[in-house]
C-alpha positions as CSV (number, residue, x, y, z in Angstrom):
1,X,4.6,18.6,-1.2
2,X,6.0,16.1,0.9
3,X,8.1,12.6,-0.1
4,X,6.3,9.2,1.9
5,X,7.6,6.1,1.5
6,X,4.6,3.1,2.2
7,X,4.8,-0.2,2.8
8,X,1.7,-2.6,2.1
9,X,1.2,-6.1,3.3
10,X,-1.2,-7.5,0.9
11,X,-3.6,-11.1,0.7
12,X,-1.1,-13.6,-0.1
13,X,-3.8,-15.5,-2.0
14,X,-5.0,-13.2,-4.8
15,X,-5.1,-14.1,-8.3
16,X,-2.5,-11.9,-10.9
17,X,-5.5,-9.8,-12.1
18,X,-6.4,-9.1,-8.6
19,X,-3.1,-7.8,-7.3
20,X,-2.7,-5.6,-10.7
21,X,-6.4,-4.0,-9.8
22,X,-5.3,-3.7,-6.0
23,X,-1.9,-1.8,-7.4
24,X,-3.6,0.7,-9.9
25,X,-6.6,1.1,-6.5
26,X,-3.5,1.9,-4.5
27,X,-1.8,4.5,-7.1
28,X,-5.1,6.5,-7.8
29,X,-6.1,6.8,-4.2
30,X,-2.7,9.1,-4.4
31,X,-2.9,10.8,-7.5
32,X,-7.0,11.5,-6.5
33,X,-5.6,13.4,-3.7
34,X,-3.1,15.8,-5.5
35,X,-0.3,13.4,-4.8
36,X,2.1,11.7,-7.5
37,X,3.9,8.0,-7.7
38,X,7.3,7.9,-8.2
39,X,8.2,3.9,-7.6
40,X,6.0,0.9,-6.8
41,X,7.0,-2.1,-6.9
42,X,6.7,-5.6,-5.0
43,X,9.1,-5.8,-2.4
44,X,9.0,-9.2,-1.4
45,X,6.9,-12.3,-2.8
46,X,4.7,-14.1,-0.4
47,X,6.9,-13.7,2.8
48,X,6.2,-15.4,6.1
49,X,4.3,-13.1,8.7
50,X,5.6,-12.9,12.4
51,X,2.0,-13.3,13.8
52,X,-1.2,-13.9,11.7
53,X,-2.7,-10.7,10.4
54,X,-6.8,-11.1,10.2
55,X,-6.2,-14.8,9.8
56,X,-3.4,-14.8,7.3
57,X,-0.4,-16.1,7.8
58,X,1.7,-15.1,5.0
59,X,1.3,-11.8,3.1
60,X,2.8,-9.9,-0.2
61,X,5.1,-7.1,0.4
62,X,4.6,-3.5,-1.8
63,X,6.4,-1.0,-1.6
64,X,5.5,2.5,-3.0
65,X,7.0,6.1,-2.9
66,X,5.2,9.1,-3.6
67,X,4.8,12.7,-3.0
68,X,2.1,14.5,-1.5
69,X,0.6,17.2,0.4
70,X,0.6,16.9,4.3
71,X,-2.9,17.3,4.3
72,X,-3.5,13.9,2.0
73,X,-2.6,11.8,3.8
74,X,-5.2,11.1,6.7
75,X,-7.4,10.8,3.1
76,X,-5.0,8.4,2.0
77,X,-4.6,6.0,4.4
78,X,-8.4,5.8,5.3
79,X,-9.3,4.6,1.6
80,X,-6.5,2.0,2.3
81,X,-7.9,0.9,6.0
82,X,-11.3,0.4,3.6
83,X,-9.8,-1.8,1.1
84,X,-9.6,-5.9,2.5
85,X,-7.0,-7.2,0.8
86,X,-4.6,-4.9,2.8
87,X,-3.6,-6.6,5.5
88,X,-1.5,-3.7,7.1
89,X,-0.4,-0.3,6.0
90,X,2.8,2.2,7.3
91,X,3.5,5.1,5.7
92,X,6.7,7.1,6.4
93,X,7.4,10.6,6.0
94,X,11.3,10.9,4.6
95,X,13.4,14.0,4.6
């Protein structure tokens, strides 16, 4: 088992209940593949983008740290390329 870090930019322009749903979508695509949460939280509130990300020009910051197997994660990140209210995803392998 390894330890990710991931960082989420999310639709700036979702409703509370939405972003809770999105949050639980994002934990059980990691637990459904042998993988467990440690943190998640939001990182930053509705923070100015650079450039616009599929027309959006500001996005909410998550940040999430989990372990999982190595295999997992190509799994992982395609449910999360699947999902449209993620604007962008990076996940980080730590030591």
């Amino acid at each position: 088992m390894n330890k990710y870090e991931t960082m989420f930019i999310v639709k700036p322009d979702l409703a509370d209940a939405d972003k809770k749903a999105l949050f639980v979508q994002i934990s059980e695509a990691i637990t459904k593949n042998n993988g467990s949460v440690s943190t998640a939280n939001i990182w930053s509130e509705k923070k100015r983008l650079y450039f616009p990300i599929k027309k959006h020009r500001e996005g909410v910051y998550y940040l999430l740290n989990f372990t999982a197997p190595a295999e997992a994660i190509e799994k992982i990140r395609h449910t999360y390329t699947l999902n449209e209210n993620i604007l962008r995803v990076l996940i980080i392998k730590l030591n």
